[in-house]
C-alpha positions in Angstrom: 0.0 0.0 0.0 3.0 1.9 0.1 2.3 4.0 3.2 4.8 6.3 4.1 4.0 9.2 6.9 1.4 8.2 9.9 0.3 11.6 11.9 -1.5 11.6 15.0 -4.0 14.5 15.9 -4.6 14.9 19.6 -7.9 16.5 20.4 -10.4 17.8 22.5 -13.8 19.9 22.2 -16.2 20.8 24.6 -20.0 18.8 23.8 -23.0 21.1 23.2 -25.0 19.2 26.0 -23.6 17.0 28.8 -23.5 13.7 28.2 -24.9 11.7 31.7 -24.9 7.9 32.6 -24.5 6.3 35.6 -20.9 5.7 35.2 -19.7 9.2 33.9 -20.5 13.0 33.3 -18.6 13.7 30.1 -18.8 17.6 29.2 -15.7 17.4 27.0 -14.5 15.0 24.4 -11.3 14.0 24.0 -9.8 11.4 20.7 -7.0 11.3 18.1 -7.4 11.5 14.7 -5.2 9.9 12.6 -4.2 10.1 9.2 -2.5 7.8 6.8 -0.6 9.2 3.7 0.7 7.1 1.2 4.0 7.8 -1.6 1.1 10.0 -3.6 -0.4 12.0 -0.7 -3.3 10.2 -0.3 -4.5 9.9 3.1 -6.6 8.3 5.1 -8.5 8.6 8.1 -9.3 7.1 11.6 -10.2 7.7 15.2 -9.6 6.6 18.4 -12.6 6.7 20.5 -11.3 5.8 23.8 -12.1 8.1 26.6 -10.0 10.6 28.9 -10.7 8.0 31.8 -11.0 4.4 31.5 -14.9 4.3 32.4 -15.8 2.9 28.8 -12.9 -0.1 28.8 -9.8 0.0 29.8 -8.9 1.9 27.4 -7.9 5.7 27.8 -6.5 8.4 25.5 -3.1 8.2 26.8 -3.2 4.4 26.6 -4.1 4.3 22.9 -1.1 7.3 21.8 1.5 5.0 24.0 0.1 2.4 22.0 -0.1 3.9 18.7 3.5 5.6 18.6 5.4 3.3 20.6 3.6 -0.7 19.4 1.5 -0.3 16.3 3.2 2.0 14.5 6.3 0.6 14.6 5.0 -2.8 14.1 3.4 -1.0 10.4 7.1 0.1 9.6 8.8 -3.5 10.0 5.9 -5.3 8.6 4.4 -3.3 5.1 1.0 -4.7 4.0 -0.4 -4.5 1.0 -4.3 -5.2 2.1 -5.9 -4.0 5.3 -7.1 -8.0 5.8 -3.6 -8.5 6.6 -4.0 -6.1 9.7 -5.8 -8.8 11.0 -2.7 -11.3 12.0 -0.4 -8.5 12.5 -2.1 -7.1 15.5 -3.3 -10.4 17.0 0.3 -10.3 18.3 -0.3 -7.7 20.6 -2.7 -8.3 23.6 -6.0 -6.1 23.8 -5.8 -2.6 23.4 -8.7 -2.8 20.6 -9.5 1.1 20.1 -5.6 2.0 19.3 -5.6 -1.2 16.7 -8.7 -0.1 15.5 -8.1 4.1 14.6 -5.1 2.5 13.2 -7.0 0.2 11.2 -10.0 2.3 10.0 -7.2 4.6 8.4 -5.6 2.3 6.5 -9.0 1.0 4.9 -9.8 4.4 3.8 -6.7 5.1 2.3 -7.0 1.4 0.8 -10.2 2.3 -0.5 -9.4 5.8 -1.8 -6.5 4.0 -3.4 -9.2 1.9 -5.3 -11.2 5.3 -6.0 -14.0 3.5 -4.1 -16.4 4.2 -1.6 -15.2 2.2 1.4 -18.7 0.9 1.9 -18.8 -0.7 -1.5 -15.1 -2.1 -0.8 -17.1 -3.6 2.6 -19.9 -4.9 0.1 -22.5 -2.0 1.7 -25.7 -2.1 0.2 -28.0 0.4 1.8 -27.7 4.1 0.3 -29.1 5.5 3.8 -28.8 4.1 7.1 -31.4 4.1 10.1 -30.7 6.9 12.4 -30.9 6.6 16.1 -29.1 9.0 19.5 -29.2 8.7 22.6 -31.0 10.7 25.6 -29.8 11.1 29.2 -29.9 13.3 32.1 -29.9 14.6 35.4 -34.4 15.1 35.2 -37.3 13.1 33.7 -37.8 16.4 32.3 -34.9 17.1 30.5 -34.9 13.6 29.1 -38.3 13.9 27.6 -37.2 17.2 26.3 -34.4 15.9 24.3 -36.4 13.4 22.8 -38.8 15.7 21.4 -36.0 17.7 19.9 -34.6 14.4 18.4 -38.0 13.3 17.4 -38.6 16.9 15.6 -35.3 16.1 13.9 -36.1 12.8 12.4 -34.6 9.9 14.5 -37.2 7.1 15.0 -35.0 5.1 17.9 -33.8 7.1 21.3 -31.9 5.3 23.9 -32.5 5.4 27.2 -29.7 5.5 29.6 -30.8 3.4 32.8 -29.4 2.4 36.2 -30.5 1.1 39.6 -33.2 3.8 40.9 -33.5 5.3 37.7 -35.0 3.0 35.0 -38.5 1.9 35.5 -40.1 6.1 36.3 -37.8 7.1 33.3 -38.9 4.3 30.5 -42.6 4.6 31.4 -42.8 8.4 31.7 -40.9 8.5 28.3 -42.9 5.5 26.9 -46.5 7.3 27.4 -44.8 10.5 26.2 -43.7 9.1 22.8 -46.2 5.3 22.6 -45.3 4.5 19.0 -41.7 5.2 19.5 -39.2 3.2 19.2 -36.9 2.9 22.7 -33.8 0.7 23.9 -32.5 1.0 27.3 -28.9 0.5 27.8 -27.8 -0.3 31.2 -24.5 -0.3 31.1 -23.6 -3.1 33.8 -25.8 -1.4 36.2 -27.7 -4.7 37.2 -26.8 -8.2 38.8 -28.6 -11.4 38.0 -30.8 -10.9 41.2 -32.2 -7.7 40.1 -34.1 -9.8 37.2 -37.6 -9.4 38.6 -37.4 -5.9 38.4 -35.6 -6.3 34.8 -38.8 -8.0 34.1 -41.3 -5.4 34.8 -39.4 -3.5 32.1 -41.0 -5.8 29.7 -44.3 -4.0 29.9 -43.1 -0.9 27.9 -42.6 -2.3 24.1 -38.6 -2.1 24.9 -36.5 -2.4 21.6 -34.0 -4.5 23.7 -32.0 -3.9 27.0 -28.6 -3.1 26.4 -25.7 -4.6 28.5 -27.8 -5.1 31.9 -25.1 -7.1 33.1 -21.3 -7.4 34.1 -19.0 -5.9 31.0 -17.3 -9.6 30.8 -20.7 -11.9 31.7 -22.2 -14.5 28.9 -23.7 -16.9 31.3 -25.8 -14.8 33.6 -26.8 -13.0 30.8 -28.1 -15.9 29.2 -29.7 -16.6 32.2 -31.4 -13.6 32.6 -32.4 -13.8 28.8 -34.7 -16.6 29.6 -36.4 -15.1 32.7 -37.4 -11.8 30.9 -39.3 -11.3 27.1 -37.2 -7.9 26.4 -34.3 -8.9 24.2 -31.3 -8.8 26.0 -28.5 -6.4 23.6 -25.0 -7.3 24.2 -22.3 -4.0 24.0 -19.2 -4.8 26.1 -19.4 -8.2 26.7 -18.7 -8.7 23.1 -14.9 -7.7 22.2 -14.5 -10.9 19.5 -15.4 -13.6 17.5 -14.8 -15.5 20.5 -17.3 -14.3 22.7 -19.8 -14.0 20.0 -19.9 -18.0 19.3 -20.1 -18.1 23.2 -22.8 -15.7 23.4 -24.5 -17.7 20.4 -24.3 -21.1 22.2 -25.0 -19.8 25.5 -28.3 -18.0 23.8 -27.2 -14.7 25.7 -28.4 -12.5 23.3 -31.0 -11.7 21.0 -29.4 -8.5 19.9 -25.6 -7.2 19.5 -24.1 -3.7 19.2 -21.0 -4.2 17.2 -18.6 -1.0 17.7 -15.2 -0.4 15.6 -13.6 0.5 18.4 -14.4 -2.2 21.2 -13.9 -4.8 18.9 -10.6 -3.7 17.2 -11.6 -2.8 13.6 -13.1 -3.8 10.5 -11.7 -7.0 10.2 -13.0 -8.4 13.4 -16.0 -6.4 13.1 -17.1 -8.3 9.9 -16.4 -11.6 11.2 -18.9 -10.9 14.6 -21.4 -9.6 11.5 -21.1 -12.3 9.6 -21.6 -15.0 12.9 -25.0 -12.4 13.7 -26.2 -13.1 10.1 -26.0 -16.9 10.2 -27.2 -17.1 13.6 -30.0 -15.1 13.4 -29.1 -12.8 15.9 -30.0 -8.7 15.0 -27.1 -6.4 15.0 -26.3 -2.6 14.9 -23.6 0.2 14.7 -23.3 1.7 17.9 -21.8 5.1 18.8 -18.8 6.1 21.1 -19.5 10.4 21.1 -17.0 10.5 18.3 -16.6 13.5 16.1 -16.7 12.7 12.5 -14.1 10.8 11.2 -15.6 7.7 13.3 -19.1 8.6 12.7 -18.6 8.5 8.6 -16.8 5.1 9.5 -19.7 4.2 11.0 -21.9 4.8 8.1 -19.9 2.7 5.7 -20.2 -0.4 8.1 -23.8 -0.2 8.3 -24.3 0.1 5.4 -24.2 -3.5 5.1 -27.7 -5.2 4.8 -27.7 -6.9 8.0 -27.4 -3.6 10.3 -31.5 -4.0 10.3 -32.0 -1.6 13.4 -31.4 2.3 13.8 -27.3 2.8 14.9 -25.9 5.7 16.8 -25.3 7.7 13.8 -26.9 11.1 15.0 -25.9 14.2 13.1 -22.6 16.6 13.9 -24.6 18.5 15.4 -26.0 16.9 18.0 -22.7 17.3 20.0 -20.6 19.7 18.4 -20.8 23.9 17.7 -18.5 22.9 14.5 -17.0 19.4 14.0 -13.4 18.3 12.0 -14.7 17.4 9.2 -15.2 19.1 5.8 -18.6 17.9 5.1 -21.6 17.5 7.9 -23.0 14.4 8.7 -26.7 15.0 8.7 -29.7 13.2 9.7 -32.6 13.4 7.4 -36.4 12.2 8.1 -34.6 9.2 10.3 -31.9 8.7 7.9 -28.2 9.5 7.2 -27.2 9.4 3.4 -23.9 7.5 2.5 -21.2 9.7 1.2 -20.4 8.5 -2.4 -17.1 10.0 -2.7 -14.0 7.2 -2.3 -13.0 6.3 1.0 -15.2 7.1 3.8 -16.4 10.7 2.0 -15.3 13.2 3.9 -12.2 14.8 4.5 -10.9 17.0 7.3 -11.6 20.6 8.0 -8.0 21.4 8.9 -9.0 25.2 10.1 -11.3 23.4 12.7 -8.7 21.2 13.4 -5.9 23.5 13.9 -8.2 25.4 16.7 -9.0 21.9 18.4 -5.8 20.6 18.2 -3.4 19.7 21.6 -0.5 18.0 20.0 0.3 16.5 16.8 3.4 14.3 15.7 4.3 12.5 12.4 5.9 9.5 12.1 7.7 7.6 8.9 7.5 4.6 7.9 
């Protein structure tokens, strides 16, 4: 592929809105974008979409530039590639650390793609010319959350998620579920529950839920599953799904109606598809879920579901929902519930370097 200069943006912008779960208050976004440039100065793009803390996974900012300049990169430098497929094998080698393979990664299949003068979701055999649109409500009142979802509603999305926890679930998803009847809602719990809090799960199941996201421990298959078959609301799994691996355990284990399959927490495209393709012979639903990104993540996003299988609305909400002015060079937009694929090669877009420059805390550039 003949890359040749790997840069590393890191950045950070206030959100319009705080962003409120039970596990974290996040009023300001950090990430790094990354760029891949090959011998003709074309370039691709990625994002690394852990968080400033390790609340998510793991994971943090710091983790993933320590992994990034001082493992992965170097690795790309000893070993070229000439197909991102071969990424795959490469990183295996190294232990976790799935959101610094994946920016990594996600660059180096747009710039394969734009190589190809493709769209990257035709090079991923996408199908759909506009994906389902779906964001995500939380906050500190009843009130507030019902008046986010009208402003979402007004905007086009047809799915909200509910953020959830112990004390704060059952009030919430029924004053939001006769406020909006014909709507469709998720809840995502985010661990918040234990196996003996499935009663109360249960009475969950008179609200018309979507699914229930993650109820459970981040790293659990077997109480889920157990859960699962106590309660009629189809269990989502988010965290507990980091491979291949644990998605043929979930699948024997019948943990899961439902999966969230995010580039980042699963390390890429390459182990992404695989967990897709395992959903789509196993009957199990899937979507494209959302890490408050800023736009180079987001237009990945688009390309992966635009694959036929991603039946149910993603976390692909509009720029604006969380920024005054995001990095990139065209707007991602939601439109009567939908967001149109960009047509142009690669993932679309490119970046808007003026916004860039004014968001930007440190930048380096390495070659290779």
């Amino acid at each position: 592929m003949n890359i040749k200069k790997i840069r590393l943006h890191i950045i950070s912008m206030p959100l319009k809105k705080p962003f409120v779960t039970h596990l974290q208050r996040v009023e300001s976004r950090e990430g790094i974008i990354i760029e891949a440039e090959d011998q003709n100065g074309v370039i691709g793009l990625g994002e690394a979409v852990a968080f400033t803390t390790p609340w998510y996974t793991e994971e943090t900012v710091k983790t993933c530039h320590h992994m990034l300049k001082d493992v992965l990169i170097p690795m790309l430098e000893r070993h070229p590639i000439t197909h991102p497929k071969e990424l795959g094998n490469l990183f295996d080698t190294v232990r976790g650390n799935a959101m610094a393979k994946a920016s990594l990664e996600m660059a180096i299949w747009d710039l394969y793609s734009r190589q190809q003068d493709k769209p990257l979701w035709d090079v991923l055999g996408g199908a759909r010319e506009k994906v389902l649109a779906g964001a995500v409500v939380g906050g500190d009142s009843i009130e507030v959350m019902i008046e986010q979802t009208h402003e979402l509603v007004d905007e086009g999305y047809e799915r909200i998620k509910i953020k959830i926890s112990k004390g704060a679930d059952i009030e919430i998803v029924g004053a939001l579920r006769e406020e909006f009847p014909h709507l469709s809602l998720l809840a995502d719990a985010n661990s918040a529950y234990e196996l003996d809090d499935a009663e109360h799960l249960k009475s969950l199941d008179e609200f018309n839920l979507e699914m229930i996201e993650q109820p459970l421990g981040i790293d659990d298959l077997v109480d889920h599953s157990i859960l699962q078959s106590k309660i009629r609301t189809p269990i989502c799994l988010d965290e507990s799904i980091v491979s291949s691996h644990d998605m043929k355990s979930a699948i024997h284990l019948k943990s899961c109606g439902v999966v969230n399959i995010k580039l980042g927490r699963v390390g890429g495209y390459n182990p992404a598809l695989e967990i897709y393709r395992l959903c789509q012979e196993n009957g199990i639903r899937a979507w494209c879920g959302g890490m408050i990104e800023f736009g180079v993540s987001r237009a990945h996003n688009i390309c992966l579901a635009t694959l036929e299988g991603f039946s149910i609305p993603g976390d692909i909400s509009s720029s604006s929902k969380y920024w005054e002015e995001d990095i990139i060079d065209a707007p991602i937009t939601v439109e009567n519930g939908f967001v149109k694929r960009f047509n142009k090669p690669g993932i679309g877009i490119g970046l808007n370097e003026k916004r860039l420059k004014e968001v930007c805390e440190c930048r380096e550039e390495f070659l290779l």
